[in-house]
BALOBA-1460 file (C-alpha; in Angstrom, 3 decimals):
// residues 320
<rec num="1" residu="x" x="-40.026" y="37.453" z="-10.416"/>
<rec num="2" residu="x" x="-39.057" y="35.361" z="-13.688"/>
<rec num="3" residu="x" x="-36.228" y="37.515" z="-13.346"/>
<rec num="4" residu="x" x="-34.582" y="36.763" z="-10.451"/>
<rec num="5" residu="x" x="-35.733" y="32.969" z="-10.632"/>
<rec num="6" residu="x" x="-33.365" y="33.017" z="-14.144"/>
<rec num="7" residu="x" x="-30.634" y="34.174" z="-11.993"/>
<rec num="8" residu="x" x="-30.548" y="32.240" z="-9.370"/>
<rec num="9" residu="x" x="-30.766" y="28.985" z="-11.565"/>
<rec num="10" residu="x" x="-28.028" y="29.773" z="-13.429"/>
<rec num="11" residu="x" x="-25.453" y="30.136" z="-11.075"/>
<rec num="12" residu="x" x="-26.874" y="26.825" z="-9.680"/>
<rec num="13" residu="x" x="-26.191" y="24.961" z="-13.155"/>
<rec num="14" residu="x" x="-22.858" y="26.042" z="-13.514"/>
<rec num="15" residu="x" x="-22.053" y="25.013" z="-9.997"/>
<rec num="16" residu="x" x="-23.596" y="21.473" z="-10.390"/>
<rec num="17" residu="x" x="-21.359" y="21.261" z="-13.774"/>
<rec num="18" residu="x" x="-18.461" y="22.194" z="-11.970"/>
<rec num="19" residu="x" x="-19.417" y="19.444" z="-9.285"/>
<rec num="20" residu="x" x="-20.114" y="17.083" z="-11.650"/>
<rec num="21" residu="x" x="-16.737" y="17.628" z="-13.618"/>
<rec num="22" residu="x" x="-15.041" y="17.588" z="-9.766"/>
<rec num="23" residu="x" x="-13.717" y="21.119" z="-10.064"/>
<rec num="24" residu="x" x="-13.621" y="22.400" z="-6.169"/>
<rec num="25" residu="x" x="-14.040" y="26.359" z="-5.468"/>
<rec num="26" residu="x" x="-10.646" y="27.614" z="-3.983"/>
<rec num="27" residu="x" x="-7.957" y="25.480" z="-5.830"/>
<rec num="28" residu="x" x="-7.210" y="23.795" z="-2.742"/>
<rec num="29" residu="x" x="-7.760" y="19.760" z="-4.699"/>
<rec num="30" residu="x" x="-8.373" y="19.290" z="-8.165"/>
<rec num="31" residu="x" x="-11.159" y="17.373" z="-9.122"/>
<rec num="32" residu="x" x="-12.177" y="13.936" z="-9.621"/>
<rec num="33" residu="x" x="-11.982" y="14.743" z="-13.622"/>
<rec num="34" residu="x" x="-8.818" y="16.494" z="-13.446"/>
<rec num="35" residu="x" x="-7.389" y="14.346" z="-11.181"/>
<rec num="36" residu="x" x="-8.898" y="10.744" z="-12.632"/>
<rec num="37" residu="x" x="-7.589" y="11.597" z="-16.082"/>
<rec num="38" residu="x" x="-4.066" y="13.077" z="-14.459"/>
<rec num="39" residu="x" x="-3.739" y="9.607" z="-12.621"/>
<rec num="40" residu="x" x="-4.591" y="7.337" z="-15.405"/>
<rec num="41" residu="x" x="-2.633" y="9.751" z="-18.021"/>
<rec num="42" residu="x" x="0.589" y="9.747" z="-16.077"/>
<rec num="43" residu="x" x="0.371" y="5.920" z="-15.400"/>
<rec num="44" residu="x" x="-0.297" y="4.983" z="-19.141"/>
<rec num="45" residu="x" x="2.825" y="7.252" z="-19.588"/>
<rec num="46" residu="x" x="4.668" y="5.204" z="-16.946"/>
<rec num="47" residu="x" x="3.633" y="1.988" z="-18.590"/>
<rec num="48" residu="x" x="4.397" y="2.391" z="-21.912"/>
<rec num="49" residu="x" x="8.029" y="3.029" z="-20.893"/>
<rec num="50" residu="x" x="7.883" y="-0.105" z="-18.923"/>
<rec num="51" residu="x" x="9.533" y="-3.045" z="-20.467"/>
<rec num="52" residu="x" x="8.189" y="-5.311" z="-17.559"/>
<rec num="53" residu="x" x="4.554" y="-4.117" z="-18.832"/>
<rec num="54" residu="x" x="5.595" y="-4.287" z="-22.713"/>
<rec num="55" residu="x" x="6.727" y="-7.688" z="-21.914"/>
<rec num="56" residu="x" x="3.879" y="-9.208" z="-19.936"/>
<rec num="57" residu="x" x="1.258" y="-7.127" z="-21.965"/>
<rec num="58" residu="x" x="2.741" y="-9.095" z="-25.359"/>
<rec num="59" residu="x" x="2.659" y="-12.153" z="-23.923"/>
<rec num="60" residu="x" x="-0.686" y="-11.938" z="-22.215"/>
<rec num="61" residu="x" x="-2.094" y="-10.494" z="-25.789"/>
<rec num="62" residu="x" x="-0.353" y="-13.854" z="-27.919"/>
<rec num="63" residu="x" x="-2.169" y="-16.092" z="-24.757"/>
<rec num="64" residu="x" x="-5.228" y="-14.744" z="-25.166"/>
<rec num="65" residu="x" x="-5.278" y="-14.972" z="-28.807"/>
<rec num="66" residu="x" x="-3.963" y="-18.634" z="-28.904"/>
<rec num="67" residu="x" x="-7.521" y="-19.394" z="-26.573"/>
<rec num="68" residu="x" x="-9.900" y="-17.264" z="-28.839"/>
<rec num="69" residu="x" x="-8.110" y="-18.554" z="-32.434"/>
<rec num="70" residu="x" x="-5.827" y="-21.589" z="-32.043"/>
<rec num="71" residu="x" x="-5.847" y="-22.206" z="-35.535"/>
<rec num="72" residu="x" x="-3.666" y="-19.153" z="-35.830"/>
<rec num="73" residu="x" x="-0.888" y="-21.353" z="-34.781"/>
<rec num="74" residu="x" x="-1.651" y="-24.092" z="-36.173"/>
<rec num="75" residu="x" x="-1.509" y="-22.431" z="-40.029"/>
<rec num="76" residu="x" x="1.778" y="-23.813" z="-40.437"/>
<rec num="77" residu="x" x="2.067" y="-26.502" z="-38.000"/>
<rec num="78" residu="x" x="3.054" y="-29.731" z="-39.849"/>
<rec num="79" residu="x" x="1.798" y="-32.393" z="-37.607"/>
<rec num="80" residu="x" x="-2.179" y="-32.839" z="-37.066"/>
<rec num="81" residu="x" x="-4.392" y="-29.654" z="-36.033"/>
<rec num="82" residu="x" x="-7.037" y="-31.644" z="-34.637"/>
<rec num="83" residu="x" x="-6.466" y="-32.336" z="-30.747"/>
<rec num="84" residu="x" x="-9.290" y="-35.357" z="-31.162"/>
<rec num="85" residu="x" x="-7.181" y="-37.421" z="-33.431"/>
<rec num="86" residu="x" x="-4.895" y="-39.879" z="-32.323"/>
<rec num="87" residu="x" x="-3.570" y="-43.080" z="-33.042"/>
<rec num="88" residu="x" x="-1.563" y="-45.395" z="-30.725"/>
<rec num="89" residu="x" x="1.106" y="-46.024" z="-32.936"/>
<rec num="90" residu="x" x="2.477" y="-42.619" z="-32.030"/>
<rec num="91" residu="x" x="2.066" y="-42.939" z="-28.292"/>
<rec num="92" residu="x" x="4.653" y="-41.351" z="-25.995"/>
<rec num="93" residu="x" x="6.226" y="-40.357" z="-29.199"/>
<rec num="94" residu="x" x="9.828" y="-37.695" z="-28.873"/>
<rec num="95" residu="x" x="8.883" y="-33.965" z="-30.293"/>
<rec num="96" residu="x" x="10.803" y="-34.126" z="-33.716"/>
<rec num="97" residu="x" x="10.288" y="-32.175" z="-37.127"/>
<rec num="98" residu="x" x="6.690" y="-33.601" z="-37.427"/>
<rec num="99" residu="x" x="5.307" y="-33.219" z="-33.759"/>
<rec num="100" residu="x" x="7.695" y="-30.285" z="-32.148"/>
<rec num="101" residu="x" x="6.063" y="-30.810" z="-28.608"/>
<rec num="102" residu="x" x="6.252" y="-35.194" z="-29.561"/>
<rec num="103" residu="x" x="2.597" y="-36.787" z="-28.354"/>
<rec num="104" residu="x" x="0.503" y="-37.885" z="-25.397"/>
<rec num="105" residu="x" x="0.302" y="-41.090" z="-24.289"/>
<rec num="106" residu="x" x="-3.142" y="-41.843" z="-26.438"/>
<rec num="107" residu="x" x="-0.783" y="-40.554" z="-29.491"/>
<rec num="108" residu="x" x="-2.344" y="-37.371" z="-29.878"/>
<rec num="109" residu="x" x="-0.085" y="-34.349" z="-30.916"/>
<rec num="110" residu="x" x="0.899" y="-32.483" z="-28.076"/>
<rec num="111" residu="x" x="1.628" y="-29.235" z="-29.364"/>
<rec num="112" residu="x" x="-1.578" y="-28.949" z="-31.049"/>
<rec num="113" residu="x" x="-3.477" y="-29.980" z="-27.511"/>
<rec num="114" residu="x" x="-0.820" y="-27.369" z="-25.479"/>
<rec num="115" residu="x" x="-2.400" y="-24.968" z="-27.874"/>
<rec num="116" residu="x" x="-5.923" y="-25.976" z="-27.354"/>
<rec num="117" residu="x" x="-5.451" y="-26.168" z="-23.608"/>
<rec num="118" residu="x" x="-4.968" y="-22.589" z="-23.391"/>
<rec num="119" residu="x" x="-8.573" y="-21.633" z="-23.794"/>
<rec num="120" residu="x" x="-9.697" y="-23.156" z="-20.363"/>
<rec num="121" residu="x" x="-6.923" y="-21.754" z="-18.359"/>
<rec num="122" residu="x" x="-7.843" y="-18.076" z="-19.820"/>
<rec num="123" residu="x" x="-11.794" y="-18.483" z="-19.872"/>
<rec num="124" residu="x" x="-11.119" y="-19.498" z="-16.217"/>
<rec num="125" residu="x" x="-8.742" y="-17.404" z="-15.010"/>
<rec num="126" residu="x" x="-10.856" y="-14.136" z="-16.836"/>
<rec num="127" residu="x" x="-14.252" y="-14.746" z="-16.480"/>
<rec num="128" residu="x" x="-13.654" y="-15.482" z="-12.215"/>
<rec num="129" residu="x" x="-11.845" y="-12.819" z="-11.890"/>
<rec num="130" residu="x" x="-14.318" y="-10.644" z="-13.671"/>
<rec num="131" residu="x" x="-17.769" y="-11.632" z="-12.090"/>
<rec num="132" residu="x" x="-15.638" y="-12.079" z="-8.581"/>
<rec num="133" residu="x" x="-14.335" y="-7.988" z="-9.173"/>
<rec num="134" residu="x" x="-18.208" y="-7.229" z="-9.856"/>
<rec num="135" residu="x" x="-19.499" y="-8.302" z="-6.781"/>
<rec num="136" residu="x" x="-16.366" y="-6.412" z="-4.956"/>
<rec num="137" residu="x" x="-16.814" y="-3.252" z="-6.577"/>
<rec num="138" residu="x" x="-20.581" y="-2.821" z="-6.116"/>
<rec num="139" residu="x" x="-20.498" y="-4.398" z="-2.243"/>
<rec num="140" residu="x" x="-17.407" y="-2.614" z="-1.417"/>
<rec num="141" residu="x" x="-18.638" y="0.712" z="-2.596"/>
<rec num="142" residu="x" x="-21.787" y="0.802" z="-0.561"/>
<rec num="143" residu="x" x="-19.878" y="-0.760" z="2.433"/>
<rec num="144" residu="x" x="-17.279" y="1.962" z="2.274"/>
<rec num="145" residu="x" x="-19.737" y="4.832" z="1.664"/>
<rec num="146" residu="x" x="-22.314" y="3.692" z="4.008"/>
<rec num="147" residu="x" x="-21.010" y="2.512" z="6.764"/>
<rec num="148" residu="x" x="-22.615" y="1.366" z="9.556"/>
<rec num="149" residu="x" x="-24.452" y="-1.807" z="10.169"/>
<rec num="150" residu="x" x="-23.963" y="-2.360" z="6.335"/>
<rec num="151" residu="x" x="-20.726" y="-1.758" z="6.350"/>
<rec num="152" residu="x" x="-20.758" y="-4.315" z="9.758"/>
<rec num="153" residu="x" x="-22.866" y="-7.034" z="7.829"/>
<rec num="154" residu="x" x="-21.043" y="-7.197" z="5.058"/>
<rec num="155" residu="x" x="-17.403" y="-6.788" z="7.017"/>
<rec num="156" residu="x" x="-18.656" y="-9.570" z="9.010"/>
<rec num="157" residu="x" x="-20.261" y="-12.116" z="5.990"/>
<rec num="158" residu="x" x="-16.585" y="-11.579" z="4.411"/>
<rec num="159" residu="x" x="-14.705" y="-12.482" z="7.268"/>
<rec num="160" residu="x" x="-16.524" y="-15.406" z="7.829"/>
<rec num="161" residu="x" x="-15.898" y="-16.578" z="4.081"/>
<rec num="162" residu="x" x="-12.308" y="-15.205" z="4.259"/>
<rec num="163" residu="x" x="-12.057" y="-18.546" z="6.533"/>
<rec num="164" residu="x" x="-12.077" y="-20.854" z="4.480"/>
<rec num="165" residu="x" x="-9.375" y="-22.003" z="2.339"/>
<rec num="166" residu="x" x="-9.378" y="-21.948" z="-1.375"/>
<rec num="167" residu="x" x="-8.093" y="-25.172" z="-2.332"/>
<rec num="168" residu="x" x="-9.854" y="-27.051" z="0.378"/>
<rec num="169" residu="x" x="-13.441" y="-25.170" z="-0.322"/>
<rec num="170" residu="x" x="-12.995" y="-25.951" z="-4.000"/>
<rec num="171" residu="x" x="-12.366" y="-29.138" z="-3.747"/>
<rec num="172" residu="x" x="-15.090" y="-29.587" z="-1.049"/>
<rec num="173" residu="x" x="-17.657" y="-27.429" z="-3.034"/>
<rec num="174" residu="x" x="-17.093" y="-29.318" z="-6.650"/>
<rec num="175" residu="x" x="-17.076" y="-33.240" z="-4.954"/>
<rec num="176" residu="x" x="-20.902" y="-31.906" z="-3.330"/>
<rec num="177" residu="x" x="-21.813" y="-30.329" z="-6.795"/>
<rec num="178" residu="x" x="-20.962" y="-33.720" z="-9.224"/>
<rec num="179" residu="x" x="-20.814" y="-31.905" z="-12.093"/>
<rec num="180" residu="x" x="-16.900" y="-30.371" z="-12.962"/>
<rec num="181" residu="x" x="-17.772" y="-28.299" z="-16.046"/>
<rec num="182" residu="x" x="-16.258" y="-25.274" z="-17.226"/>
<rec num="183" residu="x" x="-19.451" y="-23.345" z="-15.685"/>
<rec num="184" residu="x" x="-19.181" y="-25.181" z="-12.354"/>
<rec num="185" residu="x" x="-15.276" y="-24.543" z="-11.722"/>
<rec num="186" residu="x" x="-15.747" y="-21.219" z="-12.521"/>
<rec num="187" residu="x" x="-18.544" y="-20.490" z="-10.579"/>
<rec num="188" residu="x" x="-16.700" y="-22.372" z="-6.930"/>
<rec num="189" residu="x" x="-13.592" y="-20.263" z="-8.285"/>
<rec num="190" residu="x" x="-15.430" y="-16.931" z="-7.691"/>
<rec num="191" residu="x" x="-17.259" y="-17.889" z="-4.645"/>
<rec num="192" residu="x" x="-13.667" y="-17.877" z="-3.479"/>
<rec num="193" residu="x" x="-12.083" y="-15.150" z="-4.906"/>
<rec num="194" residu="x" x="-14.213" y="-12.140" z="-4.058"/>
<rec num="195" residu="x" x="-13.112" y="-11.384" z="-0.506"/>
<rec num="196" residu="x" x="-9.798" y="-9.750" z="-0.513"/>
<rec num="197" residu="x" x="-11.164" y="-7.754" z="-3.938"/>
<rec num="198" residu="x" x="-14.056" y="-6.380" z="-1.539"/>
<rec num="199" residu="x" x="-11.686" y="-5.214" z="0.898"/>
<rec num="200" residu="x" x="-9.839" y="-3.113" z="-1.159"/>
<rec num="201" residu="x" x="-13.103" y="-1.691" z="-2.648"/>
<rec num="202" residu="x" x="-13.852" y="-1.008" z="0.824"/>
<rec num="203" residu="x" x="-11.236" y="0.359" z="2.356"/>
<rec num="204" residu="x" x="-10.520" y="2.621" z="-1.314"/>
<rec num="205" residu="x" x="-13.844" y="3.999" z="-0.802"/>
<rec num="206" residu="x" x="-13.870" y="4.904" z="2.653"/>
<rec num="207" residu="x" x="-10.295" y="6.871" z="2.406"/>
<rec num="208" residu="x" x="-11.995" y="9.129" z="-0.530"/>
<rec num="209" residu="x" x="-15.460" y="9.635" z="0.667"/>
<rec num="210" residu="x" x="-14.767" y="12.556" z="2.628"/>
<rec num="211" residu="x" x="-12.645" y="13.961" z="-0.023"/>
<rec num="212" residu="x" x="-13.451" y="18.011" z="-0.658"/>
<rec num="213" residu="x" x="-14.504" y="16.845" z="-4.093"/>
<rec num="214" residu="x" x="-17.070" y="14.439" z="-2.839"/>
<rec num="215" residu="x" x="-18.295" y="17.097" z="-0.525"/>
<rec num="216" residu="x" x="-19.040" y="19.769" z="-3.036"/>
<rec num="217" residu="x" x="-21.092" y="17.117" z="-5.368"/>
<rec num="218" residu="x" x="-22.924" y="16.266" z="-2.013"/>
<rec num="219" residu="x" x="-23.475" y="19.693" z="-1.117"/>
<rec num="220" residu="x" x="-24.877" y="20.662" z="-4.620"/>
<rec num="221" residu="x" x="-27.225" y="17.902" z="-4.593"/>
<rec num="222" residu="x" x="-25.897" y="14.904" z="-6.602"/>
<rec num="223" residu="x" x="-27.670" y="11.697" z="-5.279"/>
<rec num="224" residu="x" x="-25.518" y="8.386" z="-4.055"/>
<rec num="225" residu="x" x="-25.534" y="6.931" z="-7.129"/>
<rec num="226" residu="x" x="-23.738" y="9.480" z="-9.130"/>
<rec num="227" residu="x" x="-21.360" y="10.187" z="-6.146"/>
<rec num="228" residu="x" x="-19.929" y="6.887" z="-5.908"/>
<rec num="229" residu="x" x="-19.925" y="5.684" z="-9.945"/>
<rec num="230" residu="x" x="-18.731" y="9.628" z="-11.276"/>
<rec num="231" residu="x" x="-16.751" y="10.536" z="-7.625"/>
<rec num="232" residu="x" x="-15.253" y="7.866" z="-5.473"/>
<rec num="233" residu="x" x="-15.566" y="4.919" z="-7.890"/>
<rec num="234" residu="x" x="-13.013" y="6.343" z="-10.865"/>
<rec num="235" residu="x" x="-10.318" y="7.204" z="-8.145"/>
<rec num="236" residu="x" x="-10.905" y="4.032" z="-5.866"/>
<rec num="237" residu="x" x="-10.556" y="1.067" z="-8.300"/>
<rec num="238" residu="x" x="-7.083" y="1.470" z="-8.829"/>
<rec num="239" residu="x" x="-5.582" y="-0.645" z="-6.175"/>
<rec num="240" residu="x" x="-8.062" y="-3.550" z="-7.412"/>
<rec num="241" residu="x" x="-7.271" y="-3.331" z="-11.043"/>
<rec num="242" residu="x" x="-3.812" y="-4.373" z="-9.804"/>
<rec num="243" residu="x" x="-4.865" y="-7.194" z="-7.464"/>
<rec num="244" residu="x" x="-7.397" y="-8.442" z="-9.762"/>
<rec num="245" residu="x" x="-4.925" y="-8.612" z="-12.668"/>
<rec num="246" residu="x" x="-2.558" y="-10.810" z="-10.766"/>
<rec num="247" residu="x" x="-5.572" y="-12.724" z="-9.086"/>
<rec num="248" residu="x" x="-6.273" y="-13.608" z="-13.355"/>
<rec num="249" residu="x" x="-2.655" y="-15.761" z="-12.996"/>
<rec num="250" residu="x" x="-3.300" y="-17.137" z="-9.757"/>
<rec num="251" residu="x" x="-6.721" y="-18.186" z="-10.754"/>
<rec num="252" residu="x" x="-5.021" y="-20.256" z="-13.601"/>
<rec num="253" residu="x" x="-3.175" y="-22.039" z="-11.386"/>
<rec num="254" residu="x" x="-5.561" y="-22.948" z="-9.147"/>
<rec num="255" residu="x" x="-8.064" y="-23.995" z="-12.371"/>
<rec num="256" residu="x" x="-4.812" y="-26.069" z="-13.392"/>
<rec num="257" residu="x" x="-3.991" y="-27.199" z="-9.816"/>
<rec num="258" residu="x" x="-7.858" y="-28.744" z="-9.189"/>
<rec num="259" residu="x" x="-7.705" y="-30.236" z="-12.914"/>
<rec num="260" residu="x" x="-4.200" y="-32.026" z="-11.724"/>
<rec num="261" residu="x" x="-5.641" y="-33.302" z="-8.075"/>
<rec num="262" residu="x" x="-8.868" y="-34.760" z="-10.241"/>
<rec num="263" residu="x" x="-11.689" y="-32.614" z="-8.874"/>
<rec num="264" residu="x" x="-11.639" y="-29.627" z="-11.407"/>
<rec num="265" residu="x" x="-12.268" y="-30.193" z="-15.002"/>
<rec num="266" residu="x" x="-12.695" y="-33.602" z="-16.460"/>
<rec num="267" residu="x" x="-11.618" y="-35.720" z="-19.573"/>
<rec num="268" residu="x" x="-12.664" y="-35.275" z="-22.751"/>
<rec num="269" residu="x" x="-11.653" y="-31.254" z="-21.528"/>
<rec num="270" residu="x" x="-8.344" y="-30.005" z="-22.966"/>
<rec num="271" residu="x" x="-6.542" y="-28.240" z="-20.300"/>
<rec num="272" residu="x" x="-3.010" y="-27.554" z="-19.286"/>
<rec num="273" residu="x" x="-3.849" y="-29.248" z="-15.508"/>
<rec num="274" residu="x" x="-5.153" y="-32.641" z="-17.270"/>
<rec num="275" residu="x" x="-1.820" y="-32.497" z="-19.108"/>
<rec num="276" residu="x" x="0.302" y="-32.785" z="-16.189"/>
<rec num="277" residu="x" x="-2.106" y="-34.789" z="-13.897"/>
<rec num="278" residu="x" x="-1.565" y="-37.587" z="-16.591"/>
<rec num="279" residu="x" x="2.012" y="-36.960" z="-17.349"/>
<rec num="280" residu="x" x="3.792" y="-35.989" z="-13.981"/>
<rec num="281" residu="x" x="4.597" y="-40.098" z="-13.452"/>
<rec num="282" residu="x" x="6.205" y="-40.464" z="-16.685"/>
<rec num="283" residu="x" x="8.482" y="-37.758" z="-16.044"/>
<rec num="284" residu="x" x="11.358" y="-39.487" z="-15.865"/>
<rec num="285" residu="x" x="10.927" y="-41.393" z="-19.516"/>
<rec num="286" residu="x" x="9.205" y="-38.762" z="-21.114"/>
<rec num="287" residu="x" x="9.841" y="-35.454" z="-20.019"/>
<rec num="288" residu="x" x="8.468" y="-33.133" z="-22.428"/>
<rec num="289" residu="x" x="5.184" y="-34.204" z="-21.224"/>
<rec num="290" residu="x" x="5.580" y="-32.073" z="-18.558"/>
<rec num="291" residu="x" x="7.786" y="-29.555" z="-19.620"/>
<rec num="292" residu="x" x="5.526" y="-28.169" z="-22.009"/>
<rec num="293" residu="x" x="1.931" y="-27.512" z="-20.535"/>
<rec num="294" residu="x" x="4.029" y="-26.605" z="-17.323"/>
<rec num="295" residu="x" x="6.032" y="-23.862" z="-19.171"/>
<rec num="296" residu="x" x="3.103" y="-22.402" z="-21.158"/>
<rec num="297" residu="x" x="0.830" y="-23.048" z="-17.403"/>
<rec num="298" residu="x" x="4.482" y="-21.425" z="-15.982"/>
<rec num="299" residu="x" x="4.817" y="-18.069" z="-18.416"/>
<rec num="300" residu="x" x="1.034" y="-17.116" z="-18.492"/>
<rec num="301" residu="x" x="0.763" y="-17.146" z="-14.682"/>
<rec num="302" residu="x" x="3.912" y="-14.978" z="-14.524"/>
<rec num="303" residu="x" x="2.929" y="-12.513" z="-16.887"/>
<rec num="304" residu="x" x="-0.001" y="-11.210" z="-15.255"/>
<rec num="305" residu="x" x="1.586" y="-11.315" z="-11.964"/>
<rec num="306" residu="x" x="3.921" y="-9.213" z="-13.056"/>
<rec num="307" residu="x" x="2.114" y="-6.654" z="-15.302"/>
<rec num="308" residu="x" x="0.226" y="-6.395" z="-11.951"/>
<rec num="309" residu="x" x="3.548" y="-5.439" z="-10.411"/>
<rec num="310" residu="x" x="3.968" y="-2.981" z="-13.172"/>
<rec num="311" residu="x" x="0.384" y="-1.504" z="-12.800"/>
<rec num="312" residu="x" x="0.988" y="-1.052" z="-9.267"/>
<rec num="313" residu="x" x="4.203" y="1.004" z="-9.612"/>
<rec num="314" residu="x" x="2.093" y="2.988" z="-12.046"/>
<rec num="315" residu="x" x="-1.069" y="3.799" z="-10.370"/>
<rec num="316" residu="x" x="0.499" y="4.117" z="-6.731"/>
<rec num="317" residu="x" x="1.777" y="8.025" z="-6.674"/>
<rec num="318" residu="x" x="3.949" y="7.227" z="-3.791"/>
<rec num="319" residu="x" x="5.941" y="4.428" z="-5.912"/>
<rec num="320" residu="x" x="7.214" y="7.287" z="-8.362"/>
């Protein structure tokens, strides 16, 4: 009897290995390993022959750095580093040797506060998109496996959310709350942003659920839990890695666009959307007021849209 109970575990291991590595009897589909590492091997290959994801990859990098350690380029900045001190003397001053970007109208350097201003934009644009991808990616995934009146329920709570506009419920949603902190904007900025991110979950999971691979680690036993995060989940997020990574720009310019109608962030707050809100009628007598913040607001927002571009023509199998 011990036996034949030895034998007939074995087998069983091996097969739940072979399920849990996504190998399927026959050789009619590769697995969820063999296929999730060809998929994200081929597309790093793609991408690293990409100029257009070189490109927007170096410039989101030198962004991102400039909001965690300004002071990096500020080492050999001759004009002040402090984005606090001012003096009126220098107000509306022209950029020249000792203030390249010139200064605000309260006489504070500009470049140094363009530099500062970065770290808003990027905490904001990041941190919604993150928390707002969280919420798609677990209530998409049981939608899409599920089915059913959860899958109706949460379809339906979407759609309902889906109709309201951005701007307008931002604005609406920050004038009821009072308070226009960092913590606050970002918050109203995910409330807002998770919707089309669930979809994609949603509809990603339900086109692989019945996949053969998904099958076998049913068959063999595996609960929900490790179906969806080691089966469905690694081959699904694709298409909202790409969305979410241009969602990241377009969530900086909506952080920048509330901060320039007055209902996102608030003075004494350093941010590219203050800049122009208090420069755009002086545009005519000083002009790099507004050409500055609006160019860095301009090239950050462009470089994740289009190393989103570039992530989609990597990860999409039919764009090759």
């Amino acid at each position: 009897m011990s036996s034949g109970s030895e034998t007939h575990v074995d087998p069983t291991s091996d097969q739940q290995g072979a399920a849990s590595s996504g190998a399927v009897t026959g050789g009619a589909e590769v697995g969820v390993g063999g296929r999730e590492a060809g998929l994200w091997k081929d597309a790093w290959r793609q991408l690293r022959r990409s100029p257009l994801f070189v490109g927007s990859a170096t410039t989101i990098l030198l962004f991102t750095l400039m909001a965690a350690f300004p002071r990096l380029y500020l080492w050999y900045y001759p004009g002040s580093t402090d984005p606090r001190e001012c003096s009126l003397t220098n107000s509306v001053g022209r950029p020249g040797a000792g203030a390249w970007f010139g200064y605000d109208l309260q006489g504070c350097d500009y470049y140094t506060q363009v530099i500062y201003g970065a770290k808003v934009s990027m905490i904001v644009g990041i941190a919604t998109v993150v928390i707002a991808g969280a919420i798609a990616v677990v209530f998409g995934s049981i939608a899409g496996y599920y089915g059913g009146r959860i899958d109706t329920v949460i379809a339906r709570i979407t759609d309902i959310w889906f109709g309201i506009p951005l701007i307008l419920g931002a604005i609406v949603f920050l004038n009821a709350i009072g308070q226009r902190g960092l913590l606050q904007v970002t918050l109203v900025l995910v409330a807002f942003s998770w919707m089309t991110m669930l979809r994609l979950m949603r509809s990603s999971t339900i086109e692989r659920r019945e996949a053969d691979y998904v099958d076998a680690a049913r068959a063999l036993g595996a609960d929900t839990r490790r179906i969806i995060t080691r089966h469905i989940l690694p081959n699904a997020i694709a298409p909202l890695i790409v969305y979410a990574t241009i969602t990241v720009g377009i969530t900086i310019a909506v952080e920048a666009t509330l901060s320039f109608l007055g209902v996102g962030l608030q003075l004494p707050a350093i941010t590219w959307g203050l800049m122009i809100n208090s420069s755009f009628r002086r545009i005519l007598t000083a002009p790099h007021l507004l050409v500055f913040p609006g160019a860095f607001l301009s090239i950050v927002v462009l470089a994740f849209i289009v190393m989103g571009d570039a992530l989609r023509d990597a990860l999409d199998p039919r764009l090759r």
